[in-house]
N, C-alpha and C positions, 0 to 999 in steps of 0.2 A: 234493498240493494241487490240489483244482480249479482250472478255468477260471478263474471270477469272482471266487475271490479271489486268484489270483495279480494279476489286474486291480486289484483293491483296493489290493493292498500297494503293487503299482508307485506304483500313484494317488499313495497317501501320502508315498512317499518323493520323487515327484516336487514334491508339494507341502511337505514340510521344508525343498527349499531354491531353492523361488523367492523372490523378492527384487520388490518393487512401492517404488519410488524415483519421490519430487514432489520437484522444485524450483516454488519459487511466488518469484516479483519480486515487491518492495518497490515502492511508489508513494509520491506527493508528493500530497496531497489540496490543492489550489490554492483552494479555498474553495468555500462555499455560493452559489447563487443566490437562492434568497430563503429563508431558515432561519426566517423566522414563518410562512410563506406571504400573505403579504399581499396577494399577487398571485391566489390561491386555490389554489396547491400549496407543500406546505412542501419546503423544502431544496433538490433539487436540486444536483448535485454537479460542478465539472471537477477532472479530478485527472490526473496523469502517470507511467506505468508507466518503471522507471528499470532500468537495468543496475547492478550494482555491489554488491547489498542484496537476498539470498535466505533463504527458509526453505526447508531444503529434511528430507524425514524419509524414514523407509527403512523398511517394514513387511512383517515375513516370519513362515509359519509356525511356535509354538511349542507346545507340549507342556503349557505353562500360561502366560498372560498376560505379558507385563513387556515394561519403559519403561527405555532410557537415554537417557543426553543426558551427551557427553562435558567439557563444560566447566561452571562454574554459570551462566552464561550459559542454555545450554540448559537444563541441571538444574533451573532456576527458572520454566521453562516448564512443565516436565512434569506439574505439576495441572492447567493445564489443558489437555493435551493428554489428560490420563486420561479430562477431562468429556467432551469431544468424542468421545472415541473410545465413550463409554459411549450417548453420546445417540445415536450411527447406532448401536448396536447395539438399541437400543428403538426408535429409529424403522424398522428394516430385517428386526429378528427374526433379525439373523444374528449368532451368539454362539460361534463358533469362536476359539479361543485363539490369538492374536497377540502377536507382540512386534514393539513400536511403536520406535525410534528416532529421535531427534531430532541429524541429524549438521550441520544450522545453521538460525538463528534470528533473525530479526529484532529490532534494539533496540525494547525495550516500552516503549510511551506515546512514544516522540520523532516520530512522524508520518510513519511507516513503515507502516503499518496492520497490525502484528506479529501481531494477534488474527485479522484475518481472512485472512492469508494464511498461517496458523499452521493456522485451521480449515477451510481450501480445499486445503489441501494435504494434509492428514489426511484428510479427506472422499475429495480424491478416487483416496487410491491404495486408502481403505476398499472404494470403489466398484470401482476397476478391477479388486481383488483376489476381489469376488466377483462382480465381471459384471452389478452391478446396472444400468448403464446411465442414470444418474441426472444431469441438468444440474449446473453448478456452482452456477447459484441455487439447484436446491432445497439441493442439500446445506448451502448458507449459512444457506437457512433453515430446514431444520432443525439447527442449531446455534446460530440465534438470531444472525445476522451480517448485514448489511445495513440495520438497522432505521433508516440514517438517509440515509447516503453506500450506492453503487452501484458505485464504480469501483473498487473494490479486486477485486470478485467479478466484473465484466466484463475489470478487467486481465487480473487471473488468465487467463483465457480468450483476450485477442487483444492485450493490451499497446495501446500506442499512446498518442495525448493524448484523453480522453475525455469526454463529458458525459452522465450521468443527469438523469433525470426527478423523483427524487423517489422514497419509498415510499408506493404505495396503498395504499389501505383494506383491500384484502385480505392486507394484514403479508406478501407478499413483497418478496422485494428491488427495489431502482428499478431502471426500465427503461433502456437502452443508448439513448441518443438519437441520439449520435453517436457516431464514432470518425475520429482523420485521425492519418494518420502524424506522428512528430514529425522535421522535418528531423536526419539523421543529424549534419549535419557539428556542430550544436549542440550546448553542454555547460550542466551545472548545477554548479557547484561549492555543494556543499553543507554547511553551519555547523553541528554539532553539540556540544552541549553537556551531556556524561554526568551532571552533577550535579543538570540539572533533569528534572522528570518532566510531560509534560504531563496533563490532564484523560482520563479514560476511564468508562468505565460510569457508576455512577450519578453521579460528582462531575460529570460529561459534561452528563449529562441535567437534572440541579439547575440548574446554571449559564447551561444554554439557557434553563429555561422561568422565571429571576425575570430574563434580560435584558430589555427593552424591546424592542416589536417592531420590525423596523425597517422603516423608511418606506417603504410605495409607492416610491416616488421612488426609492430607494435600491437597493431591489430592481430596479427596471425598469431601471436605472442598467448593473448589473452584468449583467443579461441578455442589453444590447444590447452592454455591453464583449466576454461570450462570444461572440456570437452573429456580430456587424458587425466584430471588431477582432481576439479571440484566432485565433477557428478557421480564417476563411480565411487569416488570416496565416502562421497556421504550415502550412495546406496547401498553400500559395504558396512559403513560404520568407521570408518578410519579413519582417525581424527587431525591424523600428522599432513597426509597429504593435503586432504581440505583446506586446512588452514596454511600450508604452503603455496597451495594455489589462489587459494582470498588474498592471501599477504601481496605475491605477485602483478595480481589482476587489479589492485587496490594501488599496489603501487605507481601502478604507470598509468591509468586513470587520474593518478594524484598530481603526476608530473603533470599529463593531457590540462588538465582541467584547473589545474592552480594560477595561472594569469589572470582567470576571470574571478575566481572565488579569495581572493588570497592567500594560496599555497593549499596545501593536499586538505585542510581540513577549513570549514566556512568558519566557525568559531574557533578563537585562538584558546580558549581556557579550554575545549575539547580536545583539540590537537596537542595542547603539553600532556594533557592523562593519556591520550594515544599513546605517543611517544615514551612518558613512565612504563605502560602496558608492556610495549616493544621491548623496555630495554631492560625489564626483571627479569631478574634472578627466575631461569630456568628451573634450580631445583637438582640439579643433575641428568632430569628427563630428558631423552631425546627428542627432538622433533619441537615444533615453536611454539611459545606458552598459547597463543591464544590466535583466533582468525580477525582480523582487528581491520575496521575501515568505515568510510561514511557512506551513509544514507543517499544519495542520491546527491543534490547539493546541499544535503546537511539542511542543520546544522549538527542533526544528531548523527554520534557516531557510535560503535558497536563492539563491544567485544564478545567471540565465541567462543564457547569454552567444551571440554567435553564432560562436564556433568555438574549436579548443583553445588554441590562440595567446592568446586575449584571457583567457581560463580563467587559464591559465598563471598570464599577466601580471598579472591580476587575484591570485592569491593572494599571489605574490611579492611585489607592490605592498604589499597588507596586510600582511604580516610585518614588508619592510622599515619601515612608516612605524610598528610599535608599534602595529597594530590589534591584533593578535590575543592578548585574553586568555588569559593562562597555565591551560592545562584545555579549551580551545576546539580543536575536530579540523575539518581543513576539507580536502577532498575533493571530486574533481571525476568526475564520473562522468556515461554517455551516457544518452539517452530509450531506451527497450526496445519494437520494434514488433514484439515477437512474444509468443504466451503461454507460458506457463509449460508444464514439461518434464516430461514422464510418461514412466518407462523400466519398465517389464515385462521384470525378467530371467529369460529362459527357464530352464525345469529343467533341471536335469540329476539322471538318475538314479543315484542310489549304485550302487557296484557291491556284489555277494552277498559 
């Protein structure tokens, strides 16, 4: 056997068994900034990259195509993880036979943003695996991801508490405005509820465009709650304002958005432990027990606390007083100030 293809072969065999491994974090979409643009940009997004809630897939050479995903959980994903994988391969022209695995998965539609860290994480070990060298926006967009919210595809990339700009005219994704660490010591105990499903694709998009716009007013409302209240607070550490301006920002998104969802929160056994949350006993402390609101359109909803101690106490509280409907999962998990995790497992050669 000649030279170049003894080279060859090695090539090959080195590439049957590399391994290109994404973990992509789960986020908490904290609501829009002005979602008519009234203000003359639509949407506008802050949202929170979270520890606890991963997609993560595993893609290595095969011999012909194929897709698992070990539980139904994943197995329920896996169309459209086929589409994804089909649209870089037309977008990229690169059509070497993969085998895609899904070994975890974000809950779909509960305000996790499942889709697009489903297709940021597919993207980009498609990308590492052949060295295209491609940002995580384009690959979002071409998959068709960002078209409204920003912080899932900048999570992806640097974690943290975030604010986009909005999508421009040129249909990519909204731009990174901000980013500030989220104080570590802080926790979210988070309310999910399996049996609802929130709004996505077109139900998503019907439902925005017969709401009403919402006000000036409202908008600019919620600008200055991100802007003057959430962001330096939490770059600070101070816990009072934060959660003054979540509560705010939370609330008029709840009004905004409850025609189409059924009131401020998509599951009603979510929204009574909200509302328990709301209306405990303080304590004496100043400032509002907790930064309390949904996920995007839910189902799950969030409470923020400033440290694991109150977290804790906070659940336990619920339990014991008979908040916690039967079906309700509650969880308490950290902010995530880093991005998502790319592992390149080096080859190794089989032996002769």
């Amino acid at each position: 056997m000649n030279p170049p293809a003894t080279a060859a072969l090695a090539s090959r065999r080195n590439l049957a068994v590399r391994t290109v491994r994404v973990g992509a974090p789960g986020r908490l979409h904290l609501g829009f900034l002005d979602p008519s643009g009234s203000l003359g940009r639509p949407f506008g997004s802050l949202g929170l990259v979270i520890d606890g809630f991963t997609t993560e897939v595993e893609l290595t050479a095969a011999e012909s195509d194929c897709m698992s995903g070990d539980t139904p959980t994943e197995r329920a994903e896996l169309e459209r993880a086929g589409a994804f994988l089909r649209l870089l391969r037309q977008r990229s022209g690169r059509h070497a036979p993969l085998c895609l695995r899904l070994l975890q998965v974000l809950p779909s539609h509960a305000g996790f943003g499942s889709g697009t860290q489903l297709a940021c994480a597919i993207g980009r070990a498609f990308d590492q695996w052949h060295g295209l060298g491609l940002s995580t926006a384009t690959l979002a967009h071409w998959l068709g991801r960002g078209l409204r919210s920003g912080v899932g595809i900048a999570g992806f990339d640097a974690g943290g508490l975030l604010v986009d700009g909005g999508p421009g005219r040129d249909g990519l994704p909204a731009p990174l405005l901000s980013r500030v660490e989220f104080p570590r010591a802080w926790r979210i105990v988070l309310v999910q509820d399996p049996s609802h499903r929130g709004l996505s694709g077109g139900d998503e998009k019907k439902a925005i465009a017969v709401l009403p716009p919402l006000p000036r007013a409202g908008a600019a409302d919620i600008c200055h709650q991100v802007l003057m209240r959430i962001l330096p607070a939490a770059a600070s550490a101070e816990f009072a304002p934060f959660a003054e301006g979540i509560n705010r920002m939370q609330e008029l998104l709840g009004q905004h958005f409850g025609p189409a969802q059924g009131g401020a929160f998509t599951s009603p056994a979510v929204g009574r432990l909200m509302q328990w949350i709301a209306d405990a006993d303080r304590g004496g402390q100043p400032g509002p027990q907790a930064a309390i609101g949904q996920s995007s359109w839910g189902p799950t909803g969030f409470a923020i606390l400033p440290s694991q101690a109150q977290a804790d106490a906070l659940v336990k509280a619920a339990h014991a007083a008979a908040q916690v409907d039967a079906g309700l999962q509650l969880r308490i998990v950290s902010g995530r100030n880093h991005a998502a995790v790319v592992r390149d497992v080096p080859s190794q050669p089989h032996a002769d």
